[in-house]
C-alpha positions as CSV (number, residue, x, y, z in Angstrom):
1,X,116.5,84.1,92.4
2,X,116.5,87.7,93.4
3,X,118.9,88.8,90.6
4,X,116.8,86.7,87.9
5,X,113.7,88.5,89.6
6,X,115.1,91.7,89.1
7,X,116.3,91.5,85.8
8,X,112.8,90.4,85.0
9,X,111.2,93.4,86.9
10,X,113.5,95.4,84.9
11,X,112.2,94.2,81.5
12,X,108.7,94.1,82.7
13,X,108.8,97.9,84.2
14,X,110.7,99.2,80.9
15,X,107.6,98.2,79.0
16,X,105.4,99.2,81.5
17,X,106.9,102.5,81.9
18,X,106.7,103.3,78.1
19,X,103.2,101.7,78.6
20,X,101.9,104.6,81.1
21,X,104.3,107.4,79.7
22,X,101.9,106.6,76.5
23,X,98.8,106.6,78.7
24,X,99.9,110.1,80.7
25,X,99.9,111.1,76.8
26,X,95.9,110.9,76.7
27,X,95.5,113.0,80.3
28,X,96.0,116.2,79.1
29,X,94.2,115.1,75.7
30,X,90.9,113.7,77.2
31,X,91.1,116.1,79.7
32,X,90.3,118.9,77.3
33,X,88.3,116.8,74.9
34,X,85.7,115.6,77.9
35,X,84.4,117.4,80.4
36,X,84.4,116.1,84.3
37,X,80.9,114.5,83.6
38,X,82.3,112.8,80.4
39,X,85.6,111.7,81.6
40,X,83.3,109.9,84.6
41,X,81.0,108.7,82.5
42,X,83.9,107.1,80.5
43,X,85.7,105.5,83.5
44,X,82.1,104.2,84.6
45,X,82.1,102.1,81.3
46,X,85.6,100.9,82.0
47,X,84.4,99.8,85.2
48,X,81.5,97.9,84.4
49,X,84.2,95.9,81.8
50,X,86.2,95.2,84.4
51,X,83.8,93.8,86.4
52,X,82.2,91.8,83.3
53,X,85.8,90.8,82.5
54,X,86.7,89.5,86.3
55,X,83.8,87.3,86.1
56,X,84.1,85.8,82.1
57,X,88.0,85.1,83.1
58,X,86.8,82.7,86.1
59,X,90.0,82.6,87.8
60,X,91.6,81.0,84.6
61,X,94.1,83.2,84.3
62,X,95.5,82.4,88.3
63,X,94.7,78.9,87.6
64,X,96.5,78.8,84.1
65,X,99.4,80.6,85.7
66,X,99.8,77.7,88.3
67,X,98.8,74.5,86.3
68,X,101.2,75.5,83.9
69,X,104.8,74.7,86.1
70,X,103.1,71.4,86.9
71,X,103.6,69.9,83.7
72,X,106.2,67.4,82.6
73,X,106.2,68.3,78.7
74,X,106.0,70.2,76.0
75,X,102.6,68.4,74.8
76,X,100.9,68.7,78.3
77,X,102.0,72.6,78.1
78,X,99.9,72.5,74.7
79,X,96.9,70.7,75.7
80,X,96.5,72.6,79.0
81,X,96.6,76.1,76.8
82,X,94.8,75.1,73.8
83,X,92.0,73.4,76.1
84,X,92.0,76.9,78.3
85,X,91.9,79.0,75.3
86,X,89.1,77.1,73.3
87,X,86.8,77.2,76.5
88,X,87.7,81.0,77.1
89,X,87.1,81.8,74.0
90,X,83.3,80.2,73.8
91,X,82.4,81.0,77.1
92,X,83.2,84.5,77.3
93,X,82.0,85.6,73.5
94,X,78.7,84.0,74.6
95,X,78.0,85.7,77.6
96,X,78.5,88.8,76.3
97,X,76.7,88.8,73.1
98,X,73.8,88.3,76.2
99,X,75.2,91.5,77.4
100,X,74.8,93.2,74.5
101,X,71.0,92.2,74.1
102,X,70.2,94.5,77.1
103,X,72.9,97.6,76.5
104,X,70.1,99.9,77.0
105,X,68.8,99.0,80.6
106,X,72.3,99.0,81.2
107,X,72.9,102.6,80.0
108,X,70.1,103.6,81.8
109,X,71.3,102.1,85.0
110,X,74.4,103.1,85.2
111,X,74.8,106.4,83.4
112,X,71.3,107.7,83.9
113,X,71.6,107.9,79.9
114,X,69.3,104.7,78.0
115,X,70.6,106.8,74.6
116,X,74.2,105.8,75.3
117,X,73.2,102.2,74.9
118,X,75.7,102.0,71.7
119,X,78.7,102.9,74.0
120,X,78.0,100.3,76.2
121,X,78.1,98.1,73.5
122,X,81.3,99.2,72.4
123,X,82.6,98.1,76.0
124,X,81.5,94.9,76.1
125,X,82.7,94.1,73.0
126,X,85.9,94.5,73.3
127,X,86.0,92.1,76.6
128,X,86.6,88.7,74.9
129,X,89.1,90.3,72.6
130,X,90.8,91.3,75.6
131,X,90.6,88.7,77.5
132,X,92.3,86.3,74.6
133,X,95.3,88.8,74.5
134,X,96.0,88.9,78.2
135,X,96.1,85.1,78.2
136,X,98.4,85.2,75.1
137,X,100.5,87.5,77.7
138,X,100.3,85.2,80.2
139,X,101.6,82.1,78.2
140,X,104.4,84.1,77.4
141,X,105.0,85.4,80.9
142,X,105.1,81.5,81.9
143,X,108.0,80.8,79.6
144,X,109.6,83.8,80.8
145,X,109.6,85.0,77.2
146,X,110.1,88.8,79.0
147,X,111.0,90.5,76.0
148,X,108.0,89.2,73.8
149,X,105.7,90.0,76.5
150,X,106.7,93.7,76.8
151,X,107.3,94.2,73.2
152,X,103.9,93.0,72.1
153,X,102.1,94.8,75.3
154,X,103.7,98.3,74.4
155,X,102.5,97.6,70.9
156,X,99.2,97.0,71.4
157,X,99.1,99.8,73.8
158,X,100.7,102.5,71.3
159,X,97.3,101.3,69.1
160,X,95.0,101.0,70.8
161,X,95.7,104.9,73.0
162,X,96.8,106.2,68.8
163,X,93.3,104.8,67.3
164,X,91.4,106.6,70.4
165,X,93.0,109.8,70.3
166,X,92.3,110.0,66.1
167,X,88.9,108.8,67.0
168,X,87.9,111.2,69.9
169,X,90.4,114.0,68.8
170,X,90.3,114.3,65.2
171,X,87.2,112.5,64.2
172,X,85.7,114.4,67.1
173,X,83.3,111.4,68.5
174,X,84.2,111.9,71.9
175,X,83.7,108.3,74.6
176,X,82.6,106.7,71.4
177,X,85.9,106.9,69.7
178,X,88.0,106.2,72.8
179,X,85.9,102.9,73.5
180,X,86.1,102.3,69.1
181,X,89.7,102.8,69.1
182,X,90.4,100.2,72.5
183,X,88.3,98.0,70.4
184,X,90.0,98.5,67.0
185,X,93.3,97.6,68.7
186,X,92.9,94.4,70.9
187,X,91.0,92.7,67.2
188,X,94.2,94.2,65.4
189,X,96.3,92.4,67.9
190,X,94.5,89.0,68.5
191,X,96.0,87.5,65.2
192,X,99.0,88.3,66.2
193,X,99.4,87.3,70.1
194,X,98.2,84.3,68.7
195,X,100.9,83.5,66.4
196,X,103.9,84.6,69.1
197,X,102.3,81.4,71.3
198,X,101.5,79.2,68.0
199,X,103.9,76.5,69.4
200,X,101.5,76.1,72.5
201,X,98.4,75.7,70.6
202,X,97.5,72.5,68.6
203,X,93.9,71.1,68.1
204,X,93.3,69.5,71.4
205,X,90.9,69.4,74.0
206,X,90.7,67.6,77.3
207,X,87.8,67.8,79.8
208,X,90.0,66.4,82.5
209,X,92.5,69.3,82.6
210,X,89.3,72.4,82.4
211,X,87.9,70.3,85.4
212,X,91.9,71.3,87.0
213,X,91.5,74.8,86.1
214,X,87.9,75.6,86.5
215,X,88.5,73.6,90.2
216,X,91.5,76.0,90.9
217,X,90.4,79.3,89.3
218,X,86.3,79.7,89.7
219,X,86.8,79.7,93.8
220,X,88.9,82.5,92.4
221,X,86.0,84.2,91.0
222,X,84.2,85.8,94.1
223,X,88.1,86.9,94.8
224,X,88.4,88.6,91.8
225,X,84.4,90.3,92.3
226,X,85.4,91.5,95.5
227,X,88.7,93.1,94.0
228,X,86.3,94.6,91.9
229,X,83.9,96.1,94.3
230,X,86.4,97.9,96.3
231,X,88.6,98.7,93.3
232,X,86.1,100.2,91.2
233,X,82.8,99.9,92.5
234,X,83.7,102.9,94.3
235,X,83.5,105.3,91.0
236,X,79.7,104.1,90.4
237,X,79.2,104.8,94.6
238,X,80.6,108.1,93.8
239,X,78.7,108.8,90.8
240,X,75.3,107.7,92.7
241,X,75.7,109.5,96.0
242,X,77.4,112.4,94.1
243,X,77.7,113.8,90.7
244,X,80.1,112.4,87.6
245,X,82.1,115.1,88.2
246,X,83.7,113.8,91.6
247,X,84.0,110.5,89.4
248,X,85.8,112.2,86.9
249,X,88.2,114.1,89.7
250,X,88.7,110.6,91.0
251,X,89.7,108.9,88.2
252,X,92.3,111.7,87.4
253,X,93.7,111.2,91.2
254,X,93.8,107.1,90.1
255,X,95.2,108.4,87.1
256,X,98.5,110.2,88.6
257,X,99.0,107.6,91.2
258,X,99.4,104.4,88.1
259,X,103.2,105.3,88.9
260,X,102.6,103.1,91.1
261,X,100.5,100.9,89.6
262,X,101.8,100.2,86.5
263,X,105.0,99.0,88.8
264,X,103.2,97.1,90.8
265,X,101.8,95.4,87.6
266,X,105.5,94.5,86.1
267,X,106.5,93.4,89.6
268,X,103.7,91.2,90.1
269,X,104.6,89.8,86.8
270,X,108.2,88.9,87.1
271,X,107.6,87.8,90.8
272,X,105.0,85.2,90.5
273,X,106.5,82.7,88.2
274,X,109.5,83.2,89.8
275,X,108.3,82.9,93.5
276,X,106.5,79.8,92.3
277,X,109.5,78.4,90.6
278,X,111.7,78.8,93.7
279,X,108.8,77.2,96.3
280,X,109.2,74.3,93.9
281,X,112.4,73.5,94.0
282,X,113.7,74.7,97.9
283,X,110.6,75.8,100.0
284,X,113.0,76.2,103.0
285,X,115.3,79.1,100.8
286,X,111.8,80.6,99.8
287,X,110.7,81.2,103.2
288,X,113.7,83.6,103.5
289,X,113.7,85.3,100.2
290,X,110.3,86.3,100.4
291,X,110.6,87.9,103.6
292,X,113.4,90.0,102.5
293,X,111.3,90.4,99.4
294,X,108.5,92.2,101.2
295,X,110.7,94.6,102.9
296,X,112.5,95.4,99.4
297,X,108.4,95.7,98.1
298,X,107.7,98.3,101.1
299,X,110.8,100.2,100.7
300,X,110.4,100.7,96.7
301,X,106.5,101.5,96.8
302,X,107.0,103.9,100.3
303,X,109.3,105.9,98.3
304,X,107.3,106.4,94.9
305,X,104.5,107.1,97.5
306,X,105.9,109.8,99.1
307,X,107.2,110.9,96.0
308,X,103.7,110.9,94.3
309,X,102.2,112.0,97.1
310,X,104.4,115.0,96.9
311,X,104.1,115.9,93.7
312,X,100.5,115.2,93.1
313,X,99.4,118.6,92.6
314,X,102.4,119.8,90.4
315,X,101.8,116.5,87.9
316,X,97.9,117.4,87.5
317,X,98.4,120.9,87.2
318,X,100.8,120.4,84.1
319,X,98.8,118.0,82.8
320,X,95.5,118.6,83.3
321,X,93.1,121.8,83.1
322,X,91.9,124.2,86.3
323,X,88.8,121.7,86.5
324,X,90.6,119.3,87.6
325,X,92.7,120.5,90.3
326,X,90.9,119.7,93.5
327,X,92.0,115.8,92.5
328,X,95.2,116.2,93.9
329,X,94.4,116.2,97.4
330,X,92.8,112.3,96.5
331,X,96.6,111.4,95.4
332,X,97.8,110.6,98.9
333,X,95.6,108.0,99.7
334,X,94.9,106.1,97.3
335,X,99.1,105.6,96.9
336,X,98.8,104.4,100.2
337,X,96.2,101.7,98.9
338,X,98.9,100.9,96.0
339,X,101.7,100.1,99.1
340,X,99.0,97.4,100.8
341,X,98.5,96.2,96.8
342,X,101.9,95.3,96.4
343,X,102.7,94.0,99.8
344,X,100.3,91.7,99.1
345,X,102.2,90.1,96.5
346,X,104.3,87.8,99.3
347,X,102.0,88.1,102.1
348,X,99.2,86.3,100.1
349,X,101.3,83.8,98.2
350,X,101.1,80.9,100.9
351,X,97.2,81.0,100.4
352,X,98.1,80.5,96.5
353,X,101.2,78.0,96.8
354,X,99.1,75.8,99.5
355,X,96.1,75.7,96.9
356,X,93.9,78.0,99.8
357,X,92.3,79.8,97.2
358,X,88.9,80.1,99.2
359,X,90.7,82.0,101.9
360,X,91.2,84.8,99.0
361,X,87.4,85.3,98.8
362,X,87.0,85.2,102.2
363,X,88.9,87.8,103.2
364,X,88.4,89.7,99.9
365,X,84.8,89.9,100.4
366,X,85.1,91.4,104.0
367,X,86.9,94.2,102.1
368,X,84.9,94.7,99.7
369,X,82.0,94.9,102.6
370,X,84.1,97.4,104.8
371,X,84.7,99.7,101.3
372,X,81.2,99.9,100.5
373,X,79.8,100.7,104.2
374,X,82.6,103.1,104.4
375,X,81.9,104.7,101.1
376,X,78.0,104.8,102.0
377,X,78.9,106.5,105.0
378,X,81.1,109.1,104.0
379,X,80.8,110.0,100.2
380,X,77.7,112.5,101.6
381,X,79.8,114.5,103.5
382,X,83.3,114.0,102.5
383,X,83.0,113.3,98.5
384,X,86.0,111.9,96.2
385,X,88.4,112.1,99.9
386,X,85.8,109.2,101.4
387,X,86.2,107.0,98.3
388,X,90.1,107.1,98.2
389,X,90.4,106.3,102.1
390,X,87.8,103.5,101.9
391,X,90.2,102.1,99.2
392,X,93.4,102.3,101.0
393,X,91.8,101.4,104.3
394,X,90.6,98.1,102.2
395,X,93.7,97.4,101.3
396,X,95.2,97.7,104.2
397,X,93.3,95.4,105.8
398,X,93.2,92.8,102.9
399,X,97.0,92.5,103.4
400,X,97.0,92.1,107.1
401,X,94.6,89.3,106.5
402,X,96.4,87.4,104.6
403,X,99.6,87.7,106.1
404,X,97.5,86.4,109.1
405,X,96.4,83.1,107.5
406,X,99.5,82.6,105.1
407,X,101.3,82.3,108.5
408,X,99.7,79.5,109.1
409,X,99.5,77.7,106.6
410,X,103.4,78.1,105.8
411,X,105.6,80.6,107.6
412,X,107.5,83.0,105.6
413,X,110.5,84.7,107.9
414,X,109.6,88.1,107.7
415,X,111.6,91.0,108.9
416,X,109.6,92.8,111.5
417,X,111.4,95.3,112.6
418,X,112.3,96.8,109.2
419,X,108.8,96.6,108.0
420,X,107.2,98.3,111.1
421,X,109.3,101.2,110.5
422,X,108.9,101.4,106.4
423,X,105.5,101.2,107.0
424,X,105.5,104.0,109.9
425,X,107.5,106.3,107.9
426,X,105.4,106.3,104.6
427,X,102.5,106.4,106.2
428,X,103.6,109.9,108.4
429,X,105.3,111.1,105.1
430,X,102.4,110.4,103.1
431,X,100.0,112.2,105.4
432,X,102.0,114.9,105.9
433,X,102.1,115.8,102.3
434,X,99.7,118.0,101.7
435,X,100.6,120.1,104.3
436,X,103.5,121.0,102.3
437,X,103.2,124.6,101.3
438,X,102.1,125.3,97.5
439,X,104.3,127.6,96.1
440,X,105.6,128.8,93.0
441,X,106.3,125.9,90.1
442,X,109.9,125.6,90.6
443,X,110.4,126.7,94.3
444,X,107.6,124.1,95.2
445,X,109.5,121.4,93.3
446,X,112.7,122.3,95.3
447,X,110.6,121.9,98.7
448,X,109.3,118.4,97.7
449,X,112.5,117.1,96.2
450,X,114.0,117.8,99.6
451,X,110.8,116.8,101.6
452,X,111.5,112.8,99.4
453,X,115.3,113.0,100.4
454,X,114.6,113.1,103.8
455,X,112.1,110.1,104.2
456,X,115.1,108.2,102.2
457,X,117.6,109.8,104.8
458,X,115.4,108.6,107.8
459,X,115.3,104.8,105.9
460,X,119.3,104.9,106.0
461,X,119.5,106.6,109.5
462,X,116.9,104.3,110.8
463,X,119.0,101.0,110.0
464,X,115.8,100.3,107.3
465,X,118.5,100.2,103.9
466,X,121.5,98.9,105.6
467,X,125.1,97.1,104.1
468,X,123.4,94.5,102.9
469,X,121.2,96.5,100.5
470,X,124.5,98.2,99.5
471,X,126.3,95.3,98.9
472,X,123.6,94.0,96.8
473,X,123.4,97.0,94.5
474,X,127.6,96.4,94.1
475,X,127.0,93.7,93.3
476,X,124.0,94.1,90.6
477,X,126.0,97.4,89.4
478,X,129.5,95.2,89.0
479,X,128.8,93.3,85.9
480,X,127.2,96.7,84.1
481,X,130.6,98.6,85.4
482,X,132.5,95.6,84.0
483,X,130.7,95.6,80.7
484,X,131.1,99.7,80.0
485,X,134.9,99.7,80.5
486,X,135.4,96.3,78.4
């Protein structure tokens, strides 16, 4: 299972990696195209979608996810997706066509700006059209159709990132021809995600099975709002209790640290059906692999976070203008939050595999609460550094929580002792970081290369990456060897 899941996470990151390399494309781009203020004011808009989009989704896309490997045919795979996409579809164009009606108390809410009203517009249009594709994804995801998925993801990303940089760039029109080009691409695209899951959708419909969904995914709902809060919320916190340009510095910092995220997103997607799949079939097995799994989770997101960490300042200084500088000391942090993200990928799953979905906005909600009383209570003095510790603080303690329940609800056999001192280690390397001194391009570059070599050192020497890790990677690396010499 851990071979299949790897060969998974490496089709998944490939397309991811192309995904972000494209989207590191548009840093230095928007960065001299908007101002702080704008590029703020932009990433306020995408936050507001988000938010729209994690309530118009209801948890369907969890619930779709699971419902799915409980069928027993092909025609029960069609009438679950066809009866999930129809209701999607209605439900979510309708609510925000309501939206749209009152884009101008919006504007003036949010960006202090009622004339903007038309760029609001612009983002809540393209939230059903998004939605559809990602379920498309997701079908294809279930069939572990890897290949399709990535191909058609990188597609619609190279569109949608080439129609915003002609629109903004060339055409000049600035947030409006970012949010126009997103737009352009995901209608583009919706014909054509469509036809790669044709054989999944025939003209049914059955009330029965979006009772099953809507059952498992709305208590999903004030889950995926409390992601939400202390996700994004944060930016519009910032923006209020400072100015747009700390958003903007902020979402630069989230920006250079989607190394780890967009990992984290082909991880999550190659783990989950597989995890699933394997609970299925031997729970006992499972309980095993998924410990292990964690530790491999914390030992591959410490390093990239130590690495980022690192590196934060060189990465926004070539890609980025003078402006935007003082975002790199927001890097450490919020990579931090990324390593709690990711662990919670198997310390969360017995809540999900146990049908505990309630305990998810529980503990997400408490979260949420902690990030916005720490944000409140900080962002005064402390600015952009407040936001990104009350994220990874949330994080933090989102994982602990559900690793807490899950426990008891089905034990997992986690290796403590290996975790404790992952965990230890990026968290001292992490911090330490920024106290590394800021040199000269390439002498700087030498210091942190040697600065991430010794946190992987003190993994070996500490007994963290031992034989078996070695062994594994023979035996992953054997069939390639065997294949180059034949």
């Amino acid at each position: 299972m851990i071979r299949k899941f790897i060969g998974d996470f490496a089709t998944y990151g490939v397309g991811d990696v192309i995904i972000k390399a494209s989207g590191f494309i548009t840093l230095p781009v928007y960065s001299r195209i908007l101002t702080s203020e704008d590029y703020g004011e932009w990433n306020i808009l995408l936050t507001g979608v988000g938010f729209l989009s994690a309530f118009l989704v209801l948890g369907g896309d969890a619930a779709y996810a699971r419902l799915f490997f409980t069928t027993q045919s092909h025609e029960e795979q069609q009438t679950i997706t066809s009866t999930w996409f129809a209701f999607l579809a209605l439900w979510s164009s309708s609510l925000v066509l309501i939206c749209v009606l009152f884009s101008r108390p919006i504007a003036a809410w949010a960006l202090d700006k009622p004339e903007h009203a038309s760029l609001v517009i612009l983002s809540l249009l393209a939230a059903p059209f998004g939605l559809i594709n990602s379920m498309c994804a997701q079908a294809l995801r279930n069939r572990f159709q890897a290949r399709q998925f990535v191909f058609w993801n990188v597609t619609s990303a190279v569109l949608s990132i080439g129609f915003s940089v002609f629109a903004a760039g060339v055409l000049q029109w600035g947030i409006g021809g970012i949010l126009a080009g997103a737009l352009l691409a995901n209608v583009l695209m919706l014909p054509i995600r469509l036809w790669t899951i044709r054989e999944l959708l025939r003209l049914r419909f059955s009330f029965d099975i979006l009772k099953q969904l809507l059952k498992f995914g709305v208590p999903l709902v004030p889950t995926s709002l409390a992601y939400w809060i202390f996700a994004s919320s944060d930016r519009i916190l910032l923006g209020q209790l400072a100015d747009l340009s700390q958003v903007g510095l902020y979402a630069v910092a989230n920006q250079i640290t989607s190394a780890l995220g967009f990992l984290y997103g082909a991880m999550g997607q190659a783990w989950s059906p597989r995890a699933v799949a394997l609970y299925e079939v031997d729970a006992a097995q499972a309980s095993q692999v998924f410990g292990q799994m964690l530790t491999y989770f914390l030992i591959f997101f410490g390093v990239l976070c130590v690495g980022v960490s690192a590196f934060g300042y060189e990465m926004i200084k070539v890609l980025s203008t003078p402006e935007y500088y003082p975002a790199a000391a927001a890097v450490g942090p919020l990579a931090l939050g990324f390593v709690a993200y990711a662990s919670t990928q198997v310390t969360g799953i017995a809540i999900s595999l146990k049908n505990r979905t309630y305990y998810f906005a529980a503990f997400s909600w408490v979260a949420a609460i902690l990030n916005v009383i720490l944000n409140i209570l900080f962002i005064p003095q402390f600015g952009l550094m407040a936001t990104a510790w009350s994220t990874a603080a949330s994080y933090i303690f989102l994982t602990v929580g559900y690793a807490f329940v899950s426990q008891r609800l089905w034990a997992i056999t986690y290796e403590m002792r290996r975790v404790l001192l992952v965990v230890g280690l990026t968290l001292a390397f992490t911090i330490a970081a920024p106290l590394l001194p800021q040199t000269d391009l390439l002498m700087g570059i030498l210091i942190k290369s040697a600065y991430c070599l010794l946190f992987v050192g003190m993994l070996v020497l500490l007994g963290v990456v031992n034989r078996r890790e070695w062994n594994a990677i023979a035996g992953i690396l054997q069939p390639l060897r065997a294949r180059v010499t034949s």
